[in-house]
C-alpha positions in Angstrom: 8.2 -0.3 40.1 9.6 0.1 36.4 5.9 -2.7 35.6 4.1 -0.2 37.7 5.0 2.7 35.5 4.6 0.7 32.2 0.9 -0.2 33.8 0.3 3.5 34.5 0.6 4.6 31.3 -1.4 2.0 29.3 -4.0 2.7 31.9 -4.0 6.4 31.1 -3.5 5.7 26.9 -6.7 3.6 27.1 -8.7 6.2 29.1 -7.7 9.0 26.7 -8.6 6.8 23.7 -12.0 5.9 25.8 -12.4 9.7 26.2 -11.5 10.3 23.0 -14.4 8.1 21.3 -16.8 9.2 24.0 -16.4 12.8 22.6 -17.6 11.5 19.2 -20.1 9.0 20.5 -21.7 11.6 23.1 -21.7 14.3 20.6 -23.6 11.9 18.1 -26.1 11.1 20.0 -26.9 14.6 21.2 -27.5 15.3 17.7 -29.9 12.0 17.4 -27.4 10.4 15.4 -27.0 6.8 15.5 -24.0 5.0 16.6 -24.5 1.5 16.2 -20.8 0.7 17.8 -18.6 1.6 20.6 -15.5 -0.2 20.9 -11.9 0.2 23.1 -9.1 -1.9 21.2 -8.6 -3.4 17.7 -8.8 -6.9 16.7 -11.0 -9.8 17.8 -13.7 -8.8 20.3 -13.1 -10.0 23.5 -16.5 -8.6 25.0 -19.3 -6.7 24.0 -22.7 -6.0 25.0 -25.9 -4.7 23.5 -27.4 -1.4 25.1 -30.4 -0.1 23.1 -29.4 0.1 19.3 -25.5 0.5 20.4 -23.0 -2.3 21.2 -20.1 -1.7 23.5 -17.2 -4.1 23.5 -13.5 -4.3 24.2 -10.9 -5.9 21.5 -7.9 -7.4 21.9 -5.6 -5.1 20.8 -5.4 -2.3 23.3 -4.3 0.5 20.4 -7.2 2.7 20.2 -10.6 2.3 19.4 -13.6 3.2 17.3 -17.2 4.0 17.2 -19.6 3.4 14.7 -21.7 6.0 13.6 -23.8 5.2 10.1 -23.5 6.9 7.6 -20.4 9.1 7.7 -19.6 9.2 4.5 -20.9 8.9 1.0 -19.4 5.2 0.6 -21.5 3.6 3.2 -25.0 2.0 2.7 -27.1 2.8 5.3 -31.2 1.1 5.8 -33.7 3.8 4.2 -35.5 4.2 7.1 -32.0 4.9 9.5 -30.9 7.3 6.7 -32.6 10.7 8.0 -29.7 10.1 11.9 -26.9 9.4 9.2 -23.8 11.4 10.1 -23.8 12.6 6.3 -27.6 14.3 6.6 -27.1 16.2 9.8 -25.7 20.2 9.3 -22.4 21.0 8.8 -21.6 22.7 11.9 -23.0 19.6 13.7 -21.0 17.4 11.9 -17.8 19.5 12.7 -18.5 19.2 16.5 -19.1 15.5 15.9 -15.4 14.9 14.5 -13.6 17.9 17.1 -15.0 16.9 20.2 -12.9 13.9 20.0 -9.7 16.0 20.1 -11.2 18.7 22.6 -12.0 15.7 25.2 -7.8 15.4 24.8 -7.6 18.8 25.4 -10.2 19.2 28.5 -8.1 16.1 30.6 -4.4 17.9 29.3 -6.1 21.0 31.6 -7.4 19.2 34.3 -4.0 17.4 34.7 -2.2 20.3 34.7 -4.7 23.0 36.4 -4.9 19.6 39.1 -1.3 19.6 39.4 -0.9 23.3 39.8 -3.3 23.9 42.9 -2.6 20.2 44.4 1.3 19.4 44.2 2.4 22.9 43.2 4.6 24.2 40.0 7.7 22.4 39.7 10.5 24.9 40.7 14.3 25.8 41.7 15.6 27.2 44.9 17.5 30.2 45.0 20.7 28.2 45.9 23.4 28.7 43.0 24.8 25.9 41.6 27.0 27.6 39.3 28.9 31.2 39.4 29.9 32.1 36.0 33.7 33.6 35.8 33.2 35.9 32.9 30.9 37.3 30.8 29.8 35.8 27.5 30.6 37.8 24.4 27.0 36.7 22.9 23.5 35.3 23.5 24.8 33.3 21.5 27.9 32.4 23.6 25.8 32.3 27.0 23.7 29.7 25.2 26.1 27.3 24.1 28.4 27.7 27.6 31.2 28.7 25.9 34.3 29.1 28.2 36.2 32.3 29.3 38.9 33.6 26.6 41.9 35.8 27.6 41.0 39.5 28.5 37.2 38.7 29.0 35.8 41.0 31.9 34.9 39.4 34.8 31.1 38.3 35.6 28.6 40.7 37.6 28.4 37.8 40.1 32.2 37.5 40.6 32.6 41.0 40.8 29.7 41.1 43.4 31.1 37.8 45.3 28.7 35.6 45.2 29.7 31.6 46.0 28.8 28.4 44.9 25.7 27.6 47.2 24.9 31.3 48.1 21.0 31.3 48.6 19.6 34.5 47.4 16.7 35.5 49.5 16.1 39.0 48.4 16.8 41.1 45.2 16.9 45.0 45.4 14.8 44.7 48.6 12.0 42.0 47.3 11.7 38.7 49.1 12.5 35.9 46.1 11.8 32.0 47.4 12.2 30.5 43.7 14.3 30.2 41.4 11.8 31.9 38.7 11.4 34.9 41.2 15.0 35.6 40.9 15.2 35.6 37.1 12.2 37.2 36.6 13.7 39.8 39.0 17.2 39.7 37.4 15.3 40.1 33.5 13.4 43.0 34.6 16.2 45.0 36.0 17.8 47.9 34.6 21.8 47.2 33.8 24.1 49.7 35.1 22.1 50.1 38.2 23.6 49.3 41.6 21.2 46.7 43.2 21.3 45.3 47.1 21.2 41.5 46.8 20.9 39.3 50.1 22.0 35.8 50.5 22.1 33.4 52.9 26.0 32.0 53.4 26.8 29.2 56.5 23.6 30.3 58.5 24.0 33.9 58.0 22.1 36.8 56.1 24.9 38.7 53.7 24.0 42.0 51.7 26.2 42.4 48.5 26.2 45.1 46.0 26.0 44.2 42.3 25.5 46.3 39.1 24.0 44.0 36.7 25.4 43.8 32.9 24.1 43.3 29.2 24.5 40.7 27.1 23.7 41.9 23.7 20.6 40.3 22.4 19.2 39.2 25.8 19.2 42.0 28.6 20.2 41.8 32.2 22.8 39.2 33.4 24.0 38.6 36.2 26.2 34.9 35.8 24.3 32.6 38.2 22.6 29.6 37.5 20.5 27.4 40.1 21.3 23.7 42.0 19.2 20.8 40.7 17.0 20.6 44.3 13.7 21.1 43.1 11.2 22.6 45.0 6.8 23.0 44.5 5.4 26.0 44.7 1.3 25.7 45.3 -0.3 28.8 43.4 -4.0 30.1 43.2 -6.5 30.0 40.8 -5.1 32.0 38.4 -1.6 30.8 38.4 -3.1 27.5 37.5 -4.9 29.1 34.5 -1.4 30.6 34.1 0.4 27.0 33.8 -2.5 25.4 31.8 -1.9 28.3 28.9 1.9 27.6 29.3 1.8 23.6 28.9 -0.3 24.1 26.2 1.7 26.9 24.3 4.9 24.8 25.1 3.5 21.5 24.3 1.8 22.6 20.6 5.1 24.8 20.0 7.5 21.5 20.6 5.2 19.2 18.9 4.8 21.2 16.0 9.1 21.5 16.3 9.0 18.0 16.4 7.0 16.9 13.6 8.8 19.1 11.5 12.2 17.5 12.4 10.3 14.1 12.1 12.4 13.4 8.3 15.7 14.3 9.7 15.1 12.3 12.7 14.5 9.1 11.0 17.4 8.2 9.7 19.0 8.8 12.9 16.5 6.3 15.1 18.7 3.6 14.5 22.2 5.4 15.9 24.6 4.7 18.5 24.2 8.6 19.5 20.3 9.2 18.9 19.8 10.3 22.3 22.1 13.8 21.2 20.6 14.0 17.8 17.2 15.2 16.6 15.7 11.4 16.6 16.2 11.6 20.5 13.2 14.1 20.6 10.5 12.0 19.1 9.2 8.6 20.3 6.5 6.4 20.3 4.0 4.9 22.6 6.4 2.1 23.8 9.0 5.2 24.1 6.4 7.0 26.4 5.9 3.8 28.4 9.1 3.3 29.0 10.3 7.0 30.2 7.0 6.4 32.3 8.6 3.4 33.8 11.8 4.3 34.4 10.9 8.1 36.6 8.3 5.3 38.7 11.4 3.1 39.8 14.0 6.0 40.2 15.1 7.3 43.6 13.0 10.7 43.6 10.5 12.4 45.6 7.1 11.5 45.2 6.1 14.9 43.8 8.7 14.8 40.8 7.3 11.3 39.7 3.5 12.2 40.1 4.4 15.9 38.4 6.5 14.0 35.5 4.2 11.1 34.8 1.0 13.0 34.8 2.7 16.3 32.8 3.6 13.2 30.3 0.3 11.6 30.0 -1.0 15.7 29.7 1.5 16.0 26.8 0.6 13.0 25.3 -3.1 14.0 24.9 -2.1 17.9 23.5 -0.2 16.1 20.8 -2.7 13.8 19.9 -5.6 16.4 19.7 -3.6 18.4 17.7 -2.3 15.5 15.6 -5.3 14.5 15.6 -7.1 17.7 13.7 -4.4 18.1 11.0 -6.0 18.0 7.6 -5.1 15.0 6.5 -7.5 11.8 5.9 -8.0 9.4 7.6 -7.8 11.7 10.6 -10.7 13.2 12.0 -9.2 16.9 10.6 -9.0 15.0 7.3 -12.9 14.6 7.6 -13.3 18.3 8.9 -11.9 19.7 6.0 -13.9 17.1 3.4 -17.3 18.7 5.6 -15.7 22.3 5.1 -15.0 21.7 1.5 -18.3 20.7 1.1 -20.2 23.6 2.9 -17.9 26.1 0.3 -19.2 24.0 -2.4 -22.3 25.0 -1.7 -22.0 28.5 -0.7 -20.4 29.1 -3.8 -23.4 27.2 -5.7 -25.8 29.2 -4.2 -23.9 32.4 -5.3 -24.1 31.3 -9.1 -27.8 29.7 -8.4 -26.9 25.8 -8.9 -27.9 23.1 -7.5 -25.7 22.0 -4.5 -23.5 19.6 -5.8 -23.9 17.5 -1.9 -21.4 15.5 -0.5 -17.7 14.4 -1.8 -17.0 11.2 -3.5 -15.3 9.5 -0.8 -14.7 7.0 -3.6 -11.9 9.8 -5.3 -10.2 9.9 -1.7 -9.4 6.4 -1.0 -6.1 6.3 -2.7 -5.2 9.7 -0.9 -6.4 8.4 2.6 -4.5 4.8 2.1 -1.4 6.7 1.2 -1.8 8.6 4.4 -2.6 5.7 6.4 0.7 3.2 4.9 2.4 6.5 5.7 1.7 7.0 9.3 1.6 3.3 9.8 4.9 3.2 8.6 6.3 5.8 10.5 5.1 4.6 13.6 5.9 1.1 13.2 9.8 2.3 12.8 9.4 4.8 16.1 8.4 1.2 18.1 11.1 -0.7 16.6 13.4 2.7 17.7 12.1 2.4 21.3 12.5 -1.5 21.4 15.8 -1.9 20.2 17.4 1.6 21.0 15.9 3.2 23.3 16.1 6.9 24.9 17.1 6.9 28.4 16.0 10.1 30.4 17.4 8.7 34.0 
């Protein structure tokens, strides 16, 4: 099962690189460009076959892939007579789709993955059964946050007060039906403090009404002390709940990618600890990582739903963090090329303000040093996150 997993993911790596280069190769052609090459893999070619002026092939190394498209930049030498469906001679805006759509193929399977997920499996959710009943209440957001324990003289928690138990399931809140876990809190954030509130539960079998009067915790609003059992439920929404979700994996996902990349130089000199899993370098990994954690929720003893919803939520992940990766402004990256096309089109706007000449395209000659700094870089960096994930790995079961 843990092989399964590992074969899962490669399969679904080499169909987002695959959709990745189709992007660029089917936006290319639309534009009568020519692409001369369309390739999965690095390395030797193990196959390949000629279709009209385009060869398509697989290489050995499964760790990308490429297509070939003449002339995009000002280095390449491209036959006269090919020269008018160079990449470099079409507009700028067609050119900026050409380099994008390989990141917004990325971004159209992240939402059918998750906008799948939503309307077929369901959302991912808690019961209503509590799992913990909080004694006290916390002096601070900050307190609540880090679980600090009771201190002498601390007032007891709404919950306490009210009587609620350790595997009380609430199945109302002030007179509204709550299933889910995200019901209730939703319920709980939106309600008034100081206001007596009926609050039903289910306790051995029977329905039990309790009084509570919710109180504030500075910073954060209602509380009430209760926190949820791990059984994990799925909730099936609509349409629009799965538009919902697809904003919310993608806010989340471009949020804690972002966090992580910033943290990236504090975590490296951590990837090699006896604790990373509790320091910052046990947020980032690398495709080997990704296998892994793929393999490992395949061969644990969970429902069916919580593998499918974690492995496919991963590979959606995965491919939201590589189209945004993907379109910072950094060469050799394809937003490293955007900006070079954007540069280029200000160039010339501001050249036809002063009535010169436009001065055409950059001298990709001046950028090689930048772009092969970038590349060692990156290469680097990645070649030390697989080491990380080979020899001190991350376990998340």
């Amino acid at each position: 099962m843990d092989l399964l997993g590992w074969l899962i993911f490669l399969f679904a790596l080499l169909f987002s690189v695959m959709l990745h280069e189709s992007g660029h190769f089917a936006t290319a052609r639309l534009f009568g460009m020519k692409a001369t090459r369309y390739f999965v893999g690095f390395g030797p070619t193990v196959w390949s076959a000629h279709r009209g002026e385009t060869e398509y092939g697989v290489k050995a190394l499964p760790l990308g892939g490429f297509v070939k498209i003449i002339g995009m930049t000002s280095m390449d030498d491209v036959d006269p007579e090919d020269e008018p469906r160079s990449f470099r001679r079409a507009p700028g805006w067609q050119r900026l789709i050409v380099l994008a759509a390989g990141s917004f193929m990325h971004f159209v399977l992240a939402a059918l993955i998750i906008s799948g997920l939503a309307l077929g499996i369901g959302i991912e959710n808690k019961t209503t059964q509590l799992g913990t009943v909080a004694a006290c209440m916390p002096s601070s957001e900050t307190a609540l946050a880090n679980g600090a324990g009771c201190a002498a003289g601390e007032a007891k928690s709404p919950a306490v007060l009210a009587g609620l138990k350790v595997g009380d399931k609430v199945t109302s809140f002030n007179g509204v039906a709550v299933a889910y876990w995200t019901q209730l809190a939703n319920a709980i954030k939106d309600a008034k403090p100081g206001v007596p509130i009926a609050l039903t539960v289910q306790r051995a079998g029977k329905q039990v009404t309790l009084h509570i009067t919710l109180a504030e915790v500075k910073g954060r609003g209602g509380y009430l002390g209760v926190a949820p059992t791990t059984v994990i439920v799925f909730q099936p929404v609509g349409l629009s709940g799965a538009v919902h979700y697809v904003g919310t994996g993608f806010a989340e996902t471009i949020s804690g990618s972002l966090s992580s990349l910033a943290r990236l130089p504090a975590a490296i000199p951590q990837l090699f600890s006896k604790d990373r899993s509790s320091t910052a370098a046990g947020n980032v990994s690398s495709v080997v990582g990704a296998a892994r954690e793929t393999g490992q929720v395949v061969a644990a003893n969970m429902s069916w739903q919580s593998k499918v919803t974690f492995v496919l939520l991963l590979i959606a992940s995965l491919n939201i963090f590589v189209g945004v990766f993907n379109m910072l402004p950094l060469l050799p990256l394809d937003g490293g090329h955007v900006a070079v096309v954007i540069w280029e089109r200000l160039r010339a706007w501001f050249a036809r303000l002063r009535r010169k000449p436009d001065p055409g395209l950059v001298d990709y000659r001046k950028l090689v040093p930048v772009s092969f700094s970038i590349f060692m870089v990156l290469a680097a960096v990645g070649v030390m996150l697989i080491l990380a994930d080979i020899v001190n790995p991350v376990r998340i079961v």
